[in-house]
MMTF fields as JSON, N, C-alpha, C and O atoms, coordinates in Angstrom:
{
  "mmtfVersion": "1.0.0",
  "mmtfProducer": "UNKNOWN",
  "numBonds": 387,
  "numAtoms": 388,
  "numGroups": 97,
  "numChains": 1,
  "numModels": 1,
  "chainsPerModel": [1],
  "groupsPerChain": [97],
  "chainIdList": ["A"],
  "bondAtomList": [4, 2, 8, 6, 12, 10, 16, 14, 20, 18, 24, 22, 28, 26, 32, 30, 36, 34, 40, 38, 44, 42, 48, 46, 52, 50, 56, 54, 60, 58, 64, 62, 68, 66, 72, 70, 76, 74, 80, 78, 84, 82, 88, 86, 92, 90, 96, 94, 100, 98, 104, 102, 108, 106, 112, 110, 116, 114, 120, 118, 124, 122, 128, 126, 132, 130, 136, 134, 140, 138, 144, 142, 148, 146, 152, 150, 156, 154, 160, 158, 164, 162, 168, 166, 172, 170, 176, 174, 180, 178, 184, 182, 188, 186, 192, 190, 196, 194, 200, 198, 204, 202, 208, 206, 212, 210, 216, 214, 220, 218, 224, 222, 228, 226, 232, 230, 236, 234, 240, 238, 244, 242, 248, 246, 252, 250, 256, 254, 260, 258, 264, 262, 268, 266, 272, 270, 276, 274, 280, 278, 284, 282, 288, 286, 292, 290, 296, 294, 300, 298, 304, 302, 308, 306, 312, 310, 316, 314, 320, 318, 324, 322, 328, 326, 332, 330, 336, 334, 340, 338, 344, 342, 348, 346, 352, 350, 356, 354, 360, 358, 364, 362, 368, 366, 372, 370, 376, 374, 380, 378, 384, 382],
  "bondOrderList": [1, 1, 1, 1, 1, 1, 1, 1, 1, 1, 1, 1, 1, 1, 1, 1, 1, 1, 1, 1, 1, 1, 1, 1, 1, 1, 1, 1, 1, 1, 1, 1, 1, 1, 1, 1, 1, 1, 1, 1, 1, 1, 1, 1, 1, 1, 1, 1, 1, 1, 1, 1, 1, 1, 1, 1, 1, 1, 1, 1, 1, 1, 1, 1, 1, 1, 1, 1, 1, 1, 1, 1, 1, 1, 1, 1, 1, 1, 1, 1, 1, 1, 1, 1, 1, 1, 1, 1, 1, 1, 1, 1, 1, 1, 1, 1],
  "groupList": [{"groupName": "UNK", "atomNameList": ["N", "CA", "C", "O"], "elementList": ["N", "C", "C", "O"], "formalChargeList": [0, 0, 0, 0], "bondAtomList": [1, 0, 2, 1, 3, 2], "bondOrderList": [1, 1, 2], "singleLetterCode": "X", "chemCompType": "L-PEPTIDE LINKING"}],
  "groupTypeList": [0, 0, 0, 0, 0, 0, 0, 0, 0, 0, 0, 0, 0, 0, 0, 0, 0, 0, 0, 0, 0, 0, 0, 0, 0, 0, 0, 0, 0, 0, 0, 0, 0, 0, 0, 0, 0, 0, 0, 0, 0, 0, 0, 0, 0, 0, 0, 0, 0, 0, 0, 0, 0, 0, 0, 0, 0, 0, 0, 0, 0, 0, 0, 0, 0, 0, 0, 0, 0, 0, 0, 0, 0, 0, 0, 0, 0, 0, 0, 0, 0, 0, 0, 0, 0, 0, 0, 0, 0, 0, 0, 0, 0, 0, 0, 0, 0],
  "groupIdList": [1, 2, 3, 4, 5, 6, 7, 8, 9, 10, 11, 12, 13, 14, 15, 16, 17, 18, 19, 20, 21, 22, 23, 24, 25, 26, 27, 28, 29, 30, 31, 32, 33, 34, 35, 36, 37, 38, 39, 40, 41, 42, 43, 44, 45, 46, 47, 48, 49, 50, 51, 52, 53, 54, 55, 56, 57, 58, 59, 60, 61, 62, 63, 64, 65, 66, 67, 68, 69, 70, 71, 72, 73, 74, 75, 76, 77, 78, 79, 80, 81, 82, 83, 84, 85, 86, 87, 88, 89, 90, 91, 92, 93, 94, 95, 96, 97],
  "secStructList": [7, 2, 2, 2, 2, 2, 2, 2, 2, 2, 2, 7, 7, 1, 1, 2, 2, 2, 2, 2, 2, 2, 2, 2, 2, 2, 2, 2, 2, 2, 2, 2, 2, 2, 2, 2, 2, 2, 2, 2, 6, 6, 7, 1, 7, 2, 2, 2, 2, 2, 2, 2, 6, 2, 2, 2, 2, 2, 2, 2, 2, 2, 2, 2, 2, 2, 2, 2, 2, 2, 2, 2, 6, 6, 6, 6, 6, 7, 7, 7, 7, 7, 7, 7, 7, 7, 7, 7, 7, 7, 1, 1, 7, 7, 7, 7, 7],
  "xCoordList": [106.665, 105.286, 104.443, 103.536, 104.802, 104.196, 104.23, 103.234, 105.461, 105.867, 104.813, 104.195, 105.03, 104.138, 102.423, 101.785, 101.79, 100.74, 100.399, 99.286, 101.624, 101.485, 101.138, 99.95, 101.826, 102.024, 101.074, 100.521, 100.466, 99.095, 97.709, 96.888, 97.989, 96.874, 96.98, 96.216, 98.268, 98.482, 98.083, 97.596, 98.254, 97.729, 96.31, 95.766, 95.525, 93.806, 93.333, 92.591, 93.391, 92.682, 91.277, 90.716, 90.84, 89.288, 88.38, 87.21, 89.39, 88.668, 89.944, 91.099, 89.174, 90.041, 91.39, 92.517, 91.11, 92.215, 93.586, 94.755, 93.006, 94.377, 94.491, 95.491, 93.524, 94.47, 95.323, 96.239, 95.23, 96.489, 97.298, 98.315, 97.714, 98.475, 99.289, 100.494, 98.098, 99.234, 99.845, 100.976, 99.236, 99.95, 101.346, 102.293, 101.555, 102.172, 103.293, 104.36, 103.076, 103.797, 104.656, 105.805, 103.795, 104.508, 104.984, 105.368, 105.174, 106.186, 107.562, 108.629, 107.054, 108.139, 109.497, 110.717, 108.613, 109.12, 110.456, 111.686, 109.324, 110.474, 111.121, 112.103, 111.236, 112.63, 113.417, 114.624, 112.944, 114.224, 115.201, 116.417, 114.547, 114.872, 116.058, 117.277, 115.264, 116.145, 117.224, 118.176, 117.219, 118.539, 119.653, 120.809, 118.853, 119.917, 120.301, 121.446, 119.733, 120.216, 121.504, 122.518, 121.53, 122.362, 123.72, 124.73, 123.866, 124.952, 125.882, 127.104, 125.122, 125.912, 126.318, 127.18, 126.071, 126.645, 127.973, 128.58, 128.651, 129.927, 130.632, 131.723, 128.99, 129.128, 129.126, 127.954, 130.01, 130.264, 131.133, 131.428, 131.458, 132.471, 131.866, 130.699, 133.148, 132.448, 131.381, 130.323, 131.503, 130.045, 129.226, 128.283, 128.811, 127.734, 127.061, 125.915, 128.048, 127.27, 126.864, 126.145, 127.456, 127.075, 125.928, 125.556, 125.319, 124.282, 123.253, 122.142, 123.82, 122.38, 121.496, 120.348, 122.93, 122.915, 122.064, 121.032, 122.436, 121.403, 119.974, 119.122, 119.668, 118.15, 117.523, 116.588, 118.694, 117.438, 116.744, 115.556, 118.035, 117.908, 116.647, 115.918, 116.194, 115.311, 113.828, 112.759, 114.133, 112.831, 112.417, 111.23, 113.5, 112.922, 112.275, 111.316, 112.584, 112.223, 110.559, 109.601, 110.567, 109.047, 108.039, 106.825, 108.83, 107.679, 107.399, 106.269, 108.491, 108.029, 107.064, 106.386, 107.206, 106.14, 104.614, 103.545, 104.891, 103.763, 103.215, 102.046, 103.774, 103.178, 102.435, 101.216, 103.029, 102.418, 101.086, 100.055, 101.187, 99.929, 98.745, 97.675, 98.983, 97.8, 97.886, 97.227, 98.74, 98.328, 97.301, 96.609, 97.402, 96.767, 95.27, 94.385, 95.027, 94.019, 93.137, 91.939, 93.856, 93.331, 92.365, 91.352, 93.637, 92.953, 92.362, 92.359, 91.879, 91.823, 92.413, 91.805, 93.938, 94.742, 94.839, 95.356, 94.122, 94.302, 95.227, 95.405, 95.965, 96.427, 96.21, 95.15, 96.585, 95.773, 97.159, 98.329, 96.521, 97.763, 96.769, 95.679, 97.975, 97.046, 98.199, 99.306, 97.49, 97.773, 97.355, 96.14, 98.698, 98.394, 99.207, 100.059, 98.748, 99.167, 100.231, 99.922, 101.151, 101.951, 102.226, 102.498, 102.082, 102.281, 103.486, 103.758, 104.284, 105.863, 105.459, 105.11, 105.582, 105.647, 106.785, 107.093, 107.759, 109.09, 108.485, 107.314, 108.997, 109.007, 109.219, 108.637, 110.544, 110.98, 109.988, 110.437, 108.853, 108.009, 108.443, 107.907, 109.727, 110.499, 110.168, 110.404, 109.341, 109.658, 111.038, 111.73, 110.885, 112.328, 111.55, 110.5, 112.972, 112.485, 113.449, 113.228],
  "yCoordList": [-7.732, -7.397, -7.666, -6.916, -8.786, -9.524, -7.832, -7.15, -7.564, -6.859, -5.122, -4.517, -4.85, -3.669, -3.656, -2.673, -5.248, -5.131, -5.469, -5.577, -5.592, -5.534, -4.23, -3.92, -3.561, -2.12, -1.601, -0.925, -1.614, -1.015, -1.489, -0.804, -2.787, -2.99, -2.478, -2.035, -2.723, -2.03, -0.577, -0.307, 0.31, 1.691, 1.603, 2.51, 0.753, 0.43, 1.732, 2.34, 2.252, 3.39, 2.981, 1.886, 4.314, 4.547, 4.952, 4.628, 5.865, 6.001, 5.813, 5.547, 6.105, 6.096, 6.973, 6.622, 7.953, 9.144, 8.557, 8.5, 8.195, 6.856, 5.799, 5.193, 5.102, 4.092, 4.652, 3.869, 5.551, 5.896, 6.37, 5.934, 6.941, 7.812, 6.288, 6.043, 5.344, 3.792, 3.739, 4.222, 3.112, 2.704, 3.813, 3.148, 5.097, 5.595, 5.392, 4.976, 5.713, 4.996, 3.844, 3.898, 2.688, 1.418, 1.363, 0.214, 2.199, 2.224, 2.599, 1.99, 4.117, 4.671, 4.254, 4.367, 3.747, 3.006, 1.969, 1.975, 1.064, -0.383, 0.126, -0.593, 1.208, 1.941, 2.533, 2.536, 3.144, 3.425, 2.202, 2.134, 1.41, -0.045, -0.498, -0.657, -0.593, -1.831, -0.427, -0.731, 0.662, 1.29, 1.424, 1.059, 1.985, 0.982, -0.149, -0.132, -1.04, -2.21, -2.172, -2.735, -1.828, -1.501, -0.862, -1.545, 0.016, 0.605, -0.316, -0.167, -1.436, -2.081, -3.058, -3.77, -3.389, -4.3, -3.961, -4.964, -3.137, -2.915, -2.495, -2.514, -2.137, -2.004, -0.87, -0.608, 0.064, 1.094, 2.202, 2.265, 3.181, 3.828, 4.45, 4.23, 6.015, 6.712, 7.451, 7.599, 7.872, 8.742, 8.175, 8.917, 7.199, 6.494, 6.141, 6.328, 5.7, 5.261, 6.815, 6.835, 7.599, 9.05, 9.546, 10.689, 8.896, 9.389, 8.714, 9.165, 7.133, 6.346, 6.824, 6.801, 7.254, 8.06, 9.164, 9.427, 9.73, 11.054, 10.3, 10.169, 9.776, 9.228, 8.21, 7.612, 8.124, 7.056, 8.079, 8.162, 9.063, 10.074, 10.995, 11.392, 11.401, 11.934, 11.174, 11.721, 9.649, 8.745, 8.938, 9.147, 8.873, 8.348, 9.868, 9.817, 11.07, 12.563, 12.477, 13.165, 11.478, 11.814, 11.104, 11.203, 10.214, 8.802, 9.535, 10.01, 10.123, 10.92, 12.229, 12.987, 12.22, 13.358, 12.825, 13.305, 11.552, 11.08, 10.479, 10.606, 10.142, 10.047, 11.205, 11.298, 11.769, 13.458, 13.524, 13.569, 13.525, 13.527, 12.8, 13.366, 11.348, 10.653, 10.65, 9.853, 11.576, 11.535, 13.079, 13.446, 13.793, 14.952, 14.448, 14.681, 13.781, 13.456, 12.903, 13.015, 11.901, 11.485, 12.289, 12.004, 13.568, 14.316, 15.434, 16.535, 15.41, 17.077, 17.812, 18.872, 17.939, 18.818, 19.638, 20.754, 18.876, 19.894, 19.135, 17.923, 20.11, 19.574, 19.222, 18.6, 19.247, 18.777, 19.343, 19.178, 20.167, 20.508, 20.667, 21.201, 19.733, 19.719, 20.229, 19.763, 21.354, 22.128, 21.907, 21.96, 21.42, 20.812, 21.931, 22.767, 21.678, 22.916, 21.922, 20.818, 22.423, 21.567, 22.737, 23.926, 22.076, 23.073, 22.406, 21.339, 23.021, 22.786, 23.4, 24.572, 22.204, 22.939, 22.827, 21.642, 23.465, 23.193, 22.213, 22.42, 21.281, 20.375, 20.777, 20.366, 21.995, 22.768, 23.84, 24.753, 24.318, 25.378, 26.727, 27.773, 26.416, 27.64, 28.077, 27.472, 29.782, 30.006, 31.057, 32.012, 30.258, 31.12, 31.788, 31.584, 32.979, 33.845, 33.787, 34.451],
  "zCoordList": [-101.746, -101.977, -100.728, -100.367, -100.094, -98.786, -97.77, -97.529, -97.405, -96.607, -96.692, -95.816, -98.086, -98.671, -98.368, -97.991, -98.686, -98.346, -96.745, -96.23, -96.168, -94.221, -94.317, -94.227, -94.455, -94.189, -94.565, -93.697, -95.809, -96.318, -94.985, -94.375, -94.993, -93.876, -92.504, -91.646, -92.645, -91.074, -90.779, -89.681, -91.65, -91.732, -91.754, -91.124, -92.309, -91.806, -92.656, -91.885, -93.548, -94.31, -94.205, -94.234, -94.061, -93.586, -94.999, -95.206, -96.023, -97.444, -98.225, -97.893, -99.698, -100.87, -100.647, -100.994, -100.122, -99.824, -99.08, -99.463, -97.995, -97.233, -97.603, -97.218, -98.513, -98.863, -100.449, -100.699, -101.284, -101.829, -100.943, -101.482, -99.963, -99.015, -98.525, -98.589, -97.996, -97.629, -98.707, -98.757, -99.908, -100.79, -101.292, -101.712, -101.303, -101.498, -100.67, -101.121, -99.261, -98.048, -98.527, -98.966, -98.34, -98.474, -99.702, -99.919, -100.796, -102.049, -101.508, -101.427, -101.084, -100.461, -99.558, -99.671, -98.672, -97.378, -98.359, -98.307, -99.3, -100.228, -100.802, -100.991, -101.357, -102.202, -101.324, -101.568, -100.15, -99.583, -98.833, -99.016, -98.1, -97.684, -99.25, -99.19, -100.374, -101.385, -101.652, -102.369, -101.308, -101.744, -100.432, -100.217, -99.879, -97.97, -98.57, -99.02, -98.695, -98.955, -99.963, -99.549, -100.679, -101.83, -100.849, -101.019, -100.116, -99.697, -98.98, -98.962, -98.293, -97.557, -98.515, -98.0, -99.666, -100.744, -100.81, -101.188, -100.648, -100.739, -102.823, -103.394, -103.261, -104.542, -105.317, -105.588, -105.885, -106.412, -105.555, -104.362, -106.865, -106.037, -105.25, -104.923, -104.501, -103.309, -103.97, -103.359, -104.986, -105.615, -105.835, -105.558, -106.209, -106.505, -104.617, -104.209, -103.974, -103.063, -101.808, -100.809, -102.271, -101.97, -102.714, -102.451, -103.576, -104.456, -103.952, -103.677, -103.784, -103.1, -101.507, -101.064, -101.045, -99.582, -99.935, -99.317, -100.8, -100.782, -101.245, -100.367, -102.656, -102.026, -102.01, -102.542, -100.837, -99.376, -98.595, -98.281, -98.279, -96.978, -97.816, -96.907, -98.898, -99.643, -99.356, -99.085, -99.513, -99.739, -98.336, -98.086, -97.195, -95.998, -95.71, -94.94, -96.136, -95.367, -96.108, -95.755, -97.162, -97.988, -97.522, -97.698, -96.768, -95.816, -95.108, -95.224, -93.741, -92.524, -93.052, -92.358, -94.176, -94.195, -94.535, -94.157, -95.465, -95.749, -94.088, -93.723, -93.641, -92.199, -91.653, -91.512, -91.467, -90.856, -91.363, -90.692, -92.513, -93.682, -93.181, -92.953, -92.988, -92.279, -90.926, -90.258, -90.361, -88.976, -89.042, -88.093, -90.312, -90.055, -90.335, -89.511, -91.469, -91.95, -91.327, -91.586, -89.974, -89.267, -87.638, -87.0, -87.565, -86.206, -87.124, -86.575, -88.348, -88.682, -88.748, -88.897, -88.708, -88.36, -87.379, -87.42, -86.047, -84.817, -84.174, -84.3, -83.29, -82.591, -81.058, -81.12, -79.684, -78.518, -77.811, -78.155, -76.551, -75.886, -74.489, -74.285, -73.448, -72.322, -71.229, -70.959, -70.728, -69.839, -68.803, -68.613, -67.27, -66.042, -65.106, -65.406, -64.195, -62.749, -61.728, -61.278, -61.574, -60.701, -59.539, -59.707, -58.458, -56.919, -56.676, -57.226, -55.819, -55.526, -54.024, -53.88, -52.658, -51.5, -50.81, -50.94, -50.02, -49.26, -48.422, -48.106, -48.037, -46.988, -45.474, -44.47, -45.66, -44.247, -44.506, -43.812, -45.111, -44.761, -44.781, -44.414, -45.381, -45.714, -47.5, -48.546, -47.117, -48.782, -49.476, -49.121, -50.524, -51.019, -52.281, -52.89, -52.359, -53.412, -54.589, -55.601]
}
């Protein structure tokens, strides 16, 4: 629980909207963690622990998205692309084609 409400603070939500989006997060995040956890227990057969594999790998694709989410919420959904000029001169003053 300690760990969940790091995480909620640590995300610093600005309104109601992000802090369900943390809290959703830091659910997310502890279920996939306590089912990892589970695989390395060395407990159940190969299907079962092929099932847990599938969702962790599910929980963790729903965090990275819930991330995305407050990173959108946060820029507006724009994105920023910065376009720089690089000159390339020969040293021997020789140009090639």
């Amino acid at each position: 629980m300690n760990a969940a409400l790091a995480m909620i603070s640590a995300a610093a939500p600005r309104d109601g909207v992000e802090a369900a989006l943390a809290v959703q997060m830091a659910c997310t995040h502890t279920a996939a963690m306590a089912i990892l956890a589970k695989l390395d227990s060395g407990f159940g057969t190969e299907r079962r622990i092929a099932a847990f594999g599938s969702v962790a790998a599910r929980l963790l694709k729903a965090y990275a998205m819930q991330v995305e989410v407050l990173r959108r919420l946060r820029n507006g959904g724009q994105q920023f692309v910065r376009v720089e000029h690089v000159h390339i001169h020969d040293l021997e003053g020789h140009h090639r084609r």
